[in-house]
C-alpha positions as CSV (number, residue, x, y, z in Angstrom):
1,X,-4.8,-28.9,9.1
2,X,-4.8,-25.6,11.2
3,X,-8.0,-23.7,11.1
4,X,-8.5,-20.2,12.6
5,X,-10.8,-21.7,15.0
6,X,-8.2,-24.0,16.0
7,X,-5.7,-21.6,16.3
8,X,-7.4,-19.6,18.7
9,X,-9.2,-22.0,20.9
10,X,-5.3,-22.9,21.5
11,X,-4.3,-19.3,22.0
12,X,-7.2,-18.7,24.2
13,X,-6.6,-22.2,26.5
14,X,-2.7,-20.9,26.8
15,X,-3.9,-18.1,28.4
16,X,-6.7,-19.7,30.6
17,X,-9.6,-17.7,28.9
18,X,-12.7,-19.6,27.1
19,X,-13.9,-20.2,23.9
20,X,-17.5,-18.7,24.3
21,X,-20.6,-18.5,21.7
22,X,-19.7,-14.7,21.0
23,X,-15.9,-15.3,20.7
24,X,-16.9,-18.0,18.2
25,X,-19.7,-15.6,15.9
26,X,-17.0,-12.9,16.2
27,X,-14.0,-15.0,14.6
28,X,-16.5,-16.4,12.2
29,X,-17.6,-13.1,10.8
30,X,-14.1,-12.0,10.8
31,X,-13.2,-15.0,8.4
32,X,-16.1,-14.6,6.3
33,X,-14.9,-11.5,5.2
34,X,-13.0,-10.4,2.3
35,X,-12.1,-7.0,2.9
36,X,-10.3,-4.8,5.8
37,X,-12.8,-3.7,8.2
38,X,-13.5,-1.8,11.7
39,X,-15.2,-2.6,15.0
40,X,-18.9,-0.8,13.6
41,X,-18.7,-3.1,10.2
42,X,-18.3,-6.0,12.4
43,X,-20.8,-4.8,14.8
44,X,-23.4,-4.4,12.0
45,X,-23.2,-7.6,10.7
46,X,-23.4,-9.9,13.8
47,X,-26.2,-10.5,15.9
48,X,-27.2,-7.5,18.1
49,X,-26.5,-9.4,21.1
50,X,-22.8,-9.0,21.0
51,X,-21.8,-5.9,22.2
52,X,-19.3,-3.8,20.8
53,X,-16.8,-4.0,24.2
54,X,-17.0,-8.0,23.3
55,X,-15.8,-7.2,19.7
56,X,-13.0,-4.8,20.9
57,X,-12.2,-7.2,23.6
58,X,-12.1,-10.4,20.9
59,X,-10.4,-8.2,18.2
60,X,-7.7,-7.8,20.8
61,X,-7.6,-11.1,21.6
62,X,-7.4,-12.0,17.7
63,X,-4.6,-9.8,17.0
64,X,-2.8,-11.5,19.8
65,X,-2.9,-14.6,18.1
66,X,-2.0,-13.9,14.9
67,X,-5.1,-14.3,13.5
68,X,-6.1,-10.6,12.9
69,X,-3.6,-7.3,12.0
70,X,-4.7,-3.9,13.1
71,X,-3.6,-2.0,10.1
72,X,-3.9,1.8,11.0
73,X,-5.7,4.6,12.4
74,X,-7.7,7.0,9.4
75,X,-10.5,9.1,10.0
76,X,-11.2,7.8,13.7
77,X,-11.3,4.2,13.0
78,X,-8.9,1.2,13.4
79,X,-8.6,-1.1,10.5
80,X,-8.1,-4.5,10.9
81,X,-7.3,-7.5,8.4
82,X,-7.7,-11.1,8.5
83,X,-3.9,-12.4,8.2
84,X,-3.9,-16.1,8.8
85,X,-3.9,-17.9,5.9
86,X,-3.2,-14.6,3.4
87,X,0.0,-13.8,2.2
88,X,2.2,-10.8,3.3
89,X,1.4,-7.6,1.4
90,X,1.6,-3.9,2.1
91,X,-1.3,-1.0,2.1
92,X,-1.8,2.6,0.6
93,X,-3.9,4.5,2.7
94,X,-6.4,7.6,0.9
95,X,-6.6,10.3,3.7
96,X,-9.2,12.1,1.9
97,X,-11.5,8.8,0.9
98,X,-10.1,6.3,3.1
99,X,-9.5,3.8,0.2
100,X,-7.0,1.2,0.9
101,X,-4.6,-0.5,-1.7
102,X,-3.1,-3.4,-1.0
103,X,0.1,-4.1,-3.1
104,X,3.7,-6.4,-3.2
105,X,6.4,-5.1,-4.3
106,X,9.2,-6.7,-4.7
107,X,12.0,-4.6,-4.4
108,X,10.7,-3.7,-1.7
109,X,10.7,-6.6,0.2
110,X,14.6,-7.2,-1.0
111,X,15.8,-3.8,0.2
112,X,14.5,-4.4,3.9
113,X,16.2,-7.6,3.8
114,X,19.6,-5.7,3.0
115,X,18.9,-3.3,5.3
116,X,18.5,-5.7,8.1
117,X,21.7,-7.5,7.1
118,X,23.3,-4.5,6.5
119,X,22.7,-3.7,10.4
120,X,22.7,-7.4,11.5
121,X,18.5,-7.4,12.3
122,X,17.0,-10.3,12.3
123,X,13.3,-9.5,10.8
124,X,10.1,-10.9,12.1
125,X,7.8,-8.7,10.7
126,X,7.1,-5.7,9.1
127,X,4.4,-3.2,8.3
128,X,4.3,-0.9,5.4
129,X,1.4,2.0,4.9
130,X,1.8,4.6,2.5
131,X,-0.9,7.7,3.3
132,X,-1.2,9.9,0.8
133,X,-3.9,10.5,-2.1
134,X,-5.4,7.8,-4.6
135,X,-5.9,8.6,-8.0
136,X,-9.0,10.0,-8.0
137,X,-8.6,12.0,-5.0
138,X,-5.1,13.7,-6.6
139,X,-7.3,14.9,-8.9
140,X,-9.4,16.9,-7.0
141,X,-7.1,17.9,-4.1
142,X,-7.8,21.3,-2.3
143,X,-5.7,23.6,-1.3
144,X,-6.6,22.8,2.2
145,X,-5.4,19.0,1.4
146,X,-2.0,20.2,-0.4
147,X,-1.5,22.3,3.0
148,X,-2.1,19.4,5.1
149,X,0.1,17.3,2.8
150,X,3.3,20.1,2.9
151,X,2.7,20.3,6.7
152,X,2.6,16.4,7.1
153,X,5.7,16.1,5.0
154,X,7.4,18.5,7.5
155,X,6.5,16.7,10.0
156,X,8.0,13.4,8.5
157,X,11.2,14.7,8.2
158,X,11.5,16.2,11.7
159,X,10.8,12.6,13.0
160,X,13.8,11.0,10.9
């Protein structure tokens, strides 16, 4: 059986790095987790002795490797997930609270598929975020946020 650890003491020997004591705490914390989390919630739960620069330098190193996903940018943090192991599933992203949603949708999934046959792709991955409001947060929504929101939708549409 493939374990994480395994998995990346192979990852790391294919690229002639080591499998040191911090490498190791890191991945373990990462897996002991059940929830998305950032470089500081990492850094607060492991010993002291790791330094932040070894966690960015690991997380790297785990994304690499298919271990970890780096699921988006909110608020002035990056995100990450544990992946190996989970099934595929896609996120909605609070702006104003920074609550994440994970979901599977079905349809979803069968319209990319089209789309990629439609234009001969042949998909390897994907990543779907939806940033908007959650419930709670539409309720309260300023007009500062609705401004933001019209300008951001602008925005989208200039890009496509």
């Amino acid at each position: 059986m493939i374990t994480p650890e395994n998995k990346f003491r192979s990852y790391l020997k294919s690229k002639g790095l080591k499998f040191t004591p911090e490498r190791k705490a890191i991945l373990k914390k990462v897996f002991s987790l059940h929830e998305h989390f950032d470089v500081e919630k990492l850094y607060e739960k492991l010993d002291k002795r790791i330094s932040r620069a070894t966690i960015y330098r690991t997380l790297s190193l785990l994304v690499k490797s298919k271990l970890v996903e780096e699921l988006f940018r909110c608020q002035d943090k990056v995100s990450y997930e544990r992946i190996f192991g989970h099934k595929h599933h896609d996120h909605m992203l609070c702006i104003k609270c920074g609550k994440v949603i994970e979901f599977r949708e079905e349809k979803i999934e069968k319209l990319q598929e089209a789309v990629c046959k439609k234009y001969g792709f042949t998909s390897v991955e994907h990543k779907l975020s939806i940033r908007g409001y959650c419930r709670e947060c539409s309720k309260s929504l300023t007009a500062e946020d609705t401004e933001f929101a019209k300008n951001s939708e602008k925005y989208s549409s200039a890009e496509s």
